[in-house]
N, C-alpha and C positions, 0 to 999 in steps of 0.2 A: 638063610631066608626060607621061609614056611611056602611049601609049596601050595599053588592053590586048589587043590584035592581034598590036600588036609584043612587049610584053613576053611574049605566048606562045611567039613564034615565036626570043626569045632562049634562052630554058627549054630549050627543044627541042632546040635546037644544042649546047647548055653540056651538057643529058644523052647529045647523040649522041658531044660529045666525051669525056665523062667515061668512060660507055659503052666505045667505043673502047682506052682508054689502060687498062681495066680487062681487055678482052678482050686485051689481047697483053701484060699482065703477067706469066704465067706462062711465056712462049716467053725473057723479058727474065733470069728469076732463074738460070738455069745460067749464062750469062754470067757474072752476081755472084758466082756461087759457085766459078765457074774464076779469075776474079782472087784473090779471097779466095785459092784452093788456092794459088794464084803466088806469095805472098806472103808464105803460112805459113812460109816457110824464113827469112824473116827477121825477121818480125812475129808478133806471138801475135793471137790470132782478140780483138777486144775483141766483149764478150756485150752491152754500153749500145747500141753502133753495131746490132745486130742487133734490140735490144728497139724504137730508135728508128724504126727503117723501120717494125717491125709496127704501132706507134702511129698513122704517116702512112697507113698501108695503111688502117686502120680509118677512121681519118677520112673519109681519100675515099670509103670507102666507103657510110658515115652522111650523106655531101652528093650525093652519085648516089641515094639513097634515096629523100634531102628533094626532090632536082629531081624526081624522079620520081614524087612524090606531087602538088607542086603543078602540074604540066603536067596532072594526072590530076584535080585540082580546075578548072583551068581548060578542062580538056577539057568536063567538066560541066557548066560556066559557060554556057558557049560553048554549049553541046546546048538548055539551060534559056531563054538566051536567043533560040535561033533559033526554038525552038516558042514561045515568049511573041509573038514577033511574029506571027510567020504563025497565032495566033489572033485578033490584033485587027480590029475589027470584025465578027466571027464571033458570032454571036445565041447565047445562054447561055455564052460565054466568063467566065472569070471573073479577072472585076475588081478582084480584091483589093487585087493587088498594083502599083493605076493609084499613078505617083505623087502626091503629094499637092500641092496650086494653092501656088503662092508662097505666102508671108504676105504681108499689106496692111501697110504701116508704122503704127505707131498715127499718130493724130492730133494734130497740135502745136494743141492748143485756145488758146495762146497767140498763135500767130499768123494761127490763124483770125480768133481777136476782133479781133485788130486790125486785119485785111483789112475785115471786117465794119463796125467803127466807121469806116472810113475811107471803107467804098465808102454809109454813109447820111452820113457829114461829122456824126458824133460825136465833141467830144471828151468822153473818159470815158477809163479804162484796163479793159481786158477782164476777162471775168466770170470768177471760179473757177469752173473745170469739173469737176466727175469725173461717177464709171458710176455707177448703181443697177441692182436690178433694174426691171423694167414696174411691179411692183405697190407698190413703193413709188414710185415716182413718184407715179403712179395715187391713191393716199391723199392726196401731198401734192396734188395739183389739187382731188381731192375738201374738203379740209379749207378752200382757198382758196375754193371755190364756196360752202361752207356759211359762210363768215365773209358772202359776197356776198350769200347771200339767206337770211336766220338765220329762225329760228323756222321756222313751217310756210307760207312763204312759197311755197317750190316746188310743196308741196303741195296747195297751193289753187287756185296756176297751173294746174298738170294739172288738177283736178276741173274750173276755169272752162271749159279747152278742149275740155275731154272734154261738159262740157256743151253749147256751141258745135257739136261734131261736129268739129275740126280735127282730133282725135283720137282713135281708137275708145275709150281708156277711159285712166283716169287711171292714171301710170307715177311710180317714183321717177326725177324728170327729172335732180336731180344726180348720184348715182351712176351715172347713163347718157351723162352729158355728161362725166364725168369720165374713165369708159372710151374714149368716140370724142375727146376732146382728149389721150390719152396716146397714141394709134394715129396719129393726126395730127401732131402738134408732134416729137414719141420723146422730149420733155426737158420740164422745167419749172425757171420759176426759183422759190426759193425764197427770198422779201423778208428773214426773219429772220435767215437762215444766208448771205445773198449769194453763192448759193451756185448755179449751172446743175446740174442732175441728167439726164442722159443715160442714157437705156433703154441698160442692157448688152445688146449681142447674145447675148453667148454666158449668159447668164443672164434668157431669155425663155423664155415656157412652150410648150409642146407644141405650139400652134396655131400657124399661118403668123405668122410674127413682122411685129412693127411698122415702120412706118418710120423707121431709123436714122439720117439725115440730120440729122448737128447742125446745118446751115446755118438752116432757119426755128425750129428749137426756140433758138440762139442769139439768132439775129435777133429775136425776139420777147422771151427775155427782158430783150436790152439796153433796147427800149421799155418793158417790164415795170418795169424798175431808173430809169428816169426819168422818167417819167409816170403808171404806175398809180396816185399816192398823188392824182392831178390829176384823172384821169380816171374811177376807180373808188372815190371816198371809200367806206369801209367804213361811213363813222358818217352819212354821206347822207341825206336820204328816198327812199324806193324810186323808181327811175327806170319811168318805163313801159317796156311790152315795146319800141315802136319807139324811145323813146332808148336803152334798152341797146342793140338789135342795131345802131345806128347807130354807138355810141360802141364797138362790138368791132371793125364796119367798118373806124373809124380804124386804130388798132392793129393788128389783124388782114391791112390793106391794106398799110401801112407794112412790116412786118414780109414782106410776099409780095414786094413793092417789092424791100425791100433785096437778099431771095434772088436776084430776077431777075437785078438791076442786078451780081449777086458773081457768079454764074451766066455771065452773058455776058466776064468775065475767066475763069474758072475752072470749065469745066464741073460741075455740080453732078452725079454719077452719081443716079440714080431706083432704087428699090428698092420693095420691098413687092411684087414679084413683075411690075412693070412691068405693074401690074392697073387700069385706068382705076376712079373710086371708083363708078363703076353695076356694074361686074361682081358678083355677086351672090359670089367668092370673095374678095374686097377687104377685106380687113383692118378698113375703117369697117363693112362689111355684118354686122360679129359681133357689132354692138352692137345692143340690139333699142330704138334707139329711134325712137318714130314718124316718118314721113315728114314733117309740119308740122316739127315741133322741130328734125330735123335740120337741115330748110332752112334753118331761121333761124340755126341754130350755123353752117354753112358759109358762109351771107351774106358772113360778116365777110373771109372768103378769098378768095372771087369777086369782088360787087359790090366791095367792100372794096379789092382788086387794082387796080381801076380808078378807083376814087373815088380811091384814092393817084396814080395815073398823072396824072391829071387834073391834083389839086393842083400834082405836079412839074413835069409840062410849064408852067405857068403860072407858076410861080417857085421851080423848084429843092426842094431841099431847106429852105428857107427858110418858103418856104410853107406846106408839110406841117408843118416843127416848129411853126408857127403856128397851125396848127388844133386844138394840143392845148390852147392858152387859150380856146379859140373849137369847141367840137366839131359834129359836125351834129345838126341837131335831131331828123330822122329819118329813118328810110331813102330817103324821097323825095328828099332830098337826095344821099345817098347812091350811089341808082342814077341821080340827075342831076345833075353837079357843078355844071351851069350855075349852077342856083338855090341852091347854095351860095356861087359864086361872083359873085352877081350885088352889084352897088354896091348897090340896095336890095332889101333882103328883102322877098316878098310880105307882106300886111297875113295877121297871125297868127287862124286858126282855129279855132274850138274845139265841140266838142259840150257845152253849158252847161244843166243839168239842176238848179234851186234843190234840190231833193228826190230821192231816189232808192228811196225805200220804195214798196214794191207789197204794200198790204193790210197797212200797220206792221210787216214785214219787211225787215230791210236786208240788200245783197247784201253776197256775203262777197270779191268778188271785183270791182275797177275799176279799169279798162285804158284805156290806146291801143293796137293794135297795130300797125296802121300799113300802105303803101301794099304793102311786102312781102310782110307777112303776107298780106293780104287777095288779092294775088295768088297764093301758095302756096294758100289755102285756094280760089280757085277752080281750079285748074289740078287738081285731084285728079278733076272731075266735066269740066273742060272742058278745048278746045286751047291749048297755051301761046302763042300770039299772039292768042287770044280772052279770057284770064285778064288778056297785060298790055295790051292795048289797053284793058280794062273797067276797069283799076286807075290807068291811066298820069295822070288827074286827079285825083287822091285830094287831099282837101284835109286832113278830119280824120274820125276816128270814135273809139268808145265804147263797151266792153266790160264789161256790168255781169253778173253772176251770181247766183241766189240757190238757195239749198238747197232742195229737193224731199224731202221725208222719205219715205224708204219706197220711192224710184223708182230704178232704175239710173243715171238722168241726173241734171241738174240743170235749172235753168229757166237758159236764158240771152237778154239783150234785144242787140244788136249794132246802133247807129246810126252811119251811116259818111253824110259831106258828102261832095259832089264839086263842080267847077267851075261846071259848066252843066247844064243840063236831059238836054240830047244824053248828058254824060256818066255822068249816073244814071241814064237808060236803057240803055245797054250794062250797066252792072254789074248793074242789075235783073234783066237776062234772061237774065246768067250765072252771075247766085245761085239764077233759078228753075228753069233746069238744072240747077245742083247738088242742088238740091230733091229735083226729080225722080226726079233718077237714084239718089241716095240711099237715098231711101225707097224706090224702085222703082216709082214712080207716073207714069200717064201724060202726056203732056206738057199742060198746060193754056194755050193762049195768048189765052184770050177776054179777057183785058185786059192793057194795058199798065203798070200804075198798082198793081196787088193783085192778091194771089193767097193763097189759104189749104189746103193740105193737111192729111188725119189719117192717120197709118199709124203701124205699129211703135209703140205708147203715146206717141207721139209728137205735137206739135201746134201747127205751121205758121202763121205769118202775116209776110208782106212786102207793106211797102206804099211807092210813094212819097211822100215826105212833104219838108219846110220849100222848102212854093212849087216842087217839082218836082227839087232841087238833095241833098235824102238821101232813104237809104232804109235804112228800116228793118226788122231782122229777129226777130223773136220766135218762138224755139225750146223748146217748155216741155212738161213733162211730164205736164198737164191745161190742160184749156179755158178754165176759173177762172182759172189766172194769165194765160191769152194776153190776154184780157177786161179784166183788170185791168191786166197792161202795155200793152194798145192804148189806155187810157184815160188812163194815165199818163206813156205818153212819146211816143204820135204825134198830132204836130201836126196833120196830116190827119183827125183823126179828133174835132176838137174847132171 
């Protein structure tokens, strides 16, 4: 292809010569007209031969025109682009006319899937892919989460934790779990339609868009497509808090696992604005759900990450698909594969309560949470190596709640076991610190054993209790019920 330098610089020549051959036409025609005269004596003058030169005359005229016009375009060209350059990088230049970035080739979602099943040793044949926009995605997680916890089940979650204090007040926890797993994943699988749904980029809303990275949104529905029916029975009885965030762990870890393991073949490019997810501009930071909850949804990605690493190192992919006949029991396991992995399981735990009525009120709301939680819920008042150090023996605890008519809170009782004496004094006097600092009251350390504050309509009692090994916490919204629950579930006190 003639670059356009040269092809100006041919223009110019073809006009200097046309130019030329037009300026010494007139000195050329008495010539023609003395041959003519010559000839007249024996030839007659033919008028076609005279019409046919004025025809060629015009012509060339009409093409010295045309050269002459685009030398005069390209003269411009030429002007247009020398001041375009010697504006760039000049502060208020304008950038209109920057040209515009490559295209990205679309996505062969087919061959993705297959790199995918190949690099977790799936055989399956890969998911149908296509785009949505965000918000329908978005519904369909939503619709998935409410199959998960039907009725006013989330509901009540929030009211218990917001009683508890893990949360300042009770939140629709689905619709907000739904928003930060559409920002997080960009896709969902859809079990009915077998069908992956991929956040459209170019069909996301106004706000800094999502992460578009079909690798873990894929990676996770192929887990989706063959074990959620194993792992996530719809028709179940409700799982406690710590075996759901255990059993999202699995999956959740498995699915980071395989990113990685595709990643280190295939770099995976980072988007969302290469925003670490504490930046307070981070894509999850839009979701206003509390700092407890969140923790425990992201568990599954974190802890989760490694709890898969663990399995693999130990045997392959083999092992991890094994785990989904066999899931962990709870997070403690979770954030210590050991004791998943050990030949025998410690002897099983439990906070065992024949009755749970206080004053023939039954609570609306009975939990485990488990070793994570209880570290999330200290870490908010204390240092995170004083949070897991106080949480790192957690054996078992018990989350019971009851309705407070008329109060912003609820009443809630919290008895949580640990290993040994040592270990339930560390977590003692880092729940009396959360106390403390909560209510804004001053630090009380005249015993080791108990402690009772009153602030904020608020009404405090932790004690240690079964032989020095739990403790217990009772958070309620009169003194009545403190009274009535220290009678009714601390063994210390009988």
């Amino acid at each position: 292809m003639i670059k356009p330098g040269t092809f100006l610089l041919l223009l110019v020549a073809l006009g200097a010569v046309a130019g030329g051959w037009m300026w010494s036409r007139p000195k050329a025609v008495p010539a023609v007209e003395r041959a003519m005269a010559a000839a007249s004596a024996d030839v007659a003058p033919s008028a076609e031969t005279a019409e046919d030169l004025r025809k060629q005359v015009t012509i060339l005229e009409g093409q010295v025109e045309y050269l002459q016009g685009q030398v005069k375009a390209l003269q411009d060209e030429n002007a247009s682009m020398i001041d375009r350059m010697g504006n760039l990088g000049v502060k208020g230049a304008v950038m209109s006319e920057k040209p515009a970035p490559p295209q990205a080739e679309p996505v062969d979602y087919v061959t993705l899937g297959i790199d995918l099943l190949t690099a977790r040793k799936l055989r399956a044949v890969p998911i149908v892919t296509t785009t949505a926009p965000q918000a329908e995605v978005e519904k369909m997680i939503l619709a998935w989460l409410k199959r998960r916890f039907p009725g006013e089940e989330s509901q009540l979650q929030s009211k218990a934790l917001a009683a508890l204090g893990a949360i300042p007040q009770p939140v629709a926890i689905l619709p907000l779990r739904a928003a930060l797993m559409v920002r997080q994943l960009g896709g969902w699988f859809d079990a009915e339609t077998e069908t992956a749904f991929l956040v459209d980029p170019a069909a996301a809303p106004p706000q800094p868009p999502p992460p578009t990275d079909p690798v873990l949104a894929l990676a996770y529905g192929q887990l989706m497509r063959d074990f959620q029916k194993v792992m996530l029975r719809e028709t179940d009885a409700r799982l406690t808090t710590d075996a759901q965030i255990a059993r999202e762990a699995l999956m959740g870890g498995d699915a980071a696992l395989t990113r990685f393991l595709y990643s280190l073949q295939k770099p995976v490019a980072t988007n969302a604005g290469d925003l670490p997810p504490s930046d307070p501009d981070h894509p999850f930071n839009e979701v206003p759900l509390p700092v407890f909850l969140r923790e425990l949804h992201l568990f599954a990605f974190t802890s989760g990450f490694e709890f898969a690493q663990s399995l693999h190192s130990a045997g392959d992919f083999k092992q991890l698909t094994a785990a989904y006949s066999r899931p962990p029991a709870s997070s403690a396991e979770v954030i210590d594969p050991e004791l998943y992995l050990a030949e025998s399981a410690p002897p099983s735990v439990s906070v065992a309560w024949p009755e749970v009525d206080v004053g023939g009120a039954q609570p609306y709301w009975d939990d485990t949470l488990g070793r994570f939680a209880a570290s999330v819920f200290l870490r908010a008042h204390n240092p995170d190596e004083v949070a897991f150090d106080a949480t790192k023996n957690w054996r078992a605890d018990r989350l019971v709640t009851f309705t407070a008519a008329g109060k912003a809170r609820d009443h809630a009782v919290w008895q949580t076991l640990w290993a040994g004496a040592a270990d339930a004094q560390m977590f003692f006097k880092a729940l009396r610190t959360s106390m403390h600092q909560r209510y804004d009251q001053p630090a009380d350390v005249k015993s080791d054993s108990a402690f009772t504050l009153a602030a904020q309509d608020r009404f405090v009692r932790v004690t240690i209790n079964h032989q020095g090994t739990g403790v217990l916490l009772i958070d309620a919204a009169d003194e009545a019920f403190v009274n009535a629950a220290a009678a009714k579930f601390d063994s210390s006190a009988k």
